[in-house]
N, C-alpha and C positions, 0 to 999 in steps of 0.2 A: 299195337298196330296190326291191319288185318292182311292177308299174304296178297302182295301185289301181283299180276298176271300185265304184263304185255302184251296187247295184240298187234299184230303189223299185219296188215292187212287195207290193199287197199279200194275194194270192193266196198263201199258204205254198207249195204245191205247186209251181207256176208258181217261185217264186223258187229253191228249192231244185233246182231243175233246172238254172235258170241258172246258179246259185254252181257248183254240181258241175260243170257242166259247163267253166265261167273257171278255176276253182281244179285241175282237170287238164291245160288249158293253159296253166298258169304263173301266170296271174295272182292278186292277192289280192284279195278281196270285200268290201263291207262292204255290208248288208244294211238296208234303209227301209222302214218299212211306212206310212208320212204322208211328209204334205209335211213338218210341223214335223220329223220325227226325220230327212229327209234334207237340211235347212237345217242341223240341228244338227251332223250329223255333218259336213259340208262346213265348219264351222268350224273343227271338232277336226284333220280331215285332210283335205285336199284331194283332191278324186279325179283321177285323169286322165281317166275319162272317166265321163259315167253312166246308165244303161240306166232310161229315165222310163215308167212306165205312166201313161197320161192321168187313168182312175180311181181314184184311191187316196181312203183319207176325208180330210176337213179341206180341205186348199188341193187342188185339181187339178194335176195334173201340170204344164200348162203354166199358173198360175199360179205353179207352186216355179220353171220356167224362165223365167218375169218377175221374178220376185221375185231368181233368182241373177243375171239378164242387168245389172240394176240395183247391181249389188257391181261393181266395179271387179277387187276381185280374182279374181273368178270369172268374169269373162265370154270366158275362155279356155278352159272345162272344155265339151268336148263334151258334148253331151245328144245323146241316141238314143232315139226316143220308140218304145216296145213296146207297140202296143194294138191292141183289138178295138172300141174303141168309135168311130172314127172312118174312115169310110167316103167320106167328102164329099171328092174332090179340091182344091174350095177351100179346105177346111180343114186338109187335110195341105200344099199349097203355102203356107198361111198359116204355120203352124209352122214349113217349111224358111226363109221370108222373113224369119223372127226370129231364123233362126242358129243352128235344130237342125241338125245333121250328118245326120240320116235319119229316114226317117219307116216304120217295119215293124211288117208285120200279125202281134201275139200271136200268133195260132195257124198261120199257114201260114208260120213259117219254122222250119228247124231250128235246134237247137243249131248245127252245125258251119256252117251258113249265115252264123248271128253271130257266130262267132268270125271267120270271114272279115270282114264287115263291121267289128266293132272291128280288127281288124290292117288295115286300109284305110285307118282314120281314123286312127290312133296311128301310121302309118307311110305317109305320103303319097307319099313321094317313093320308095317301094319299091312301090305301087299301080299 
């Protein structure tokens, strides 16, 4: 089975950049546009990792990362928070202090930027 990636994100354009761009390095996507459809889909299939945008509607990004942190079985599944809306260093350290894996600015990173960054976290001990 090939490493699942979640994205939550709910910008269409924005996401579909990302999936193209996972799903040409191998990996497989599955796509969130709320916090409810990426809880839900974390039950159906477990990600290995998952690429959080802070603003999406309904619950906030790092509400769905309290809310997974809070499951036992998922407080294993990296989060990687993708956003433009937080700028505050204390708040991007607050995030890492809960046990996100990274904290990276929507628009000033490339695709190829993240896929480095996911193969850093899915393979530590090759980093």
């Amino acid at each position: 089975m090939s490493t699942l990636i979640m994205v939550v994100e709910d910008n269409v354009s924005i996401a579909k950049i990302w999936s193209l761009k996972l799903q040409k390095e191998g990996f497989e996507v599955a796509l969130a546009k709320t916090g409810k459809e990426c809880l839900d889909s974390v039950k159906e299939r477990k990600p290995d990792l998952i690429l959080m945008d802070i603003m999406i509607p309904g619950m906030n990004g790092v509400e769905v990362f309290q809310t997974l942190r809070q499951n036992i079985d998922y407080t294993s599944i990296p989060v990687v928070f993708l956003s433009s809306s937080v700028k505050d260093r204390d708040e991007i350290q607050k995030l890492l202090d809960m046990g996100a894996k990274a904290f990276l600015p929507k628009f000033d990173i490339t695709p190829a930027d993240l896929i480095v960054k996911i193969n850093e976290i899915l393979s530590p001990e090759e980093a």
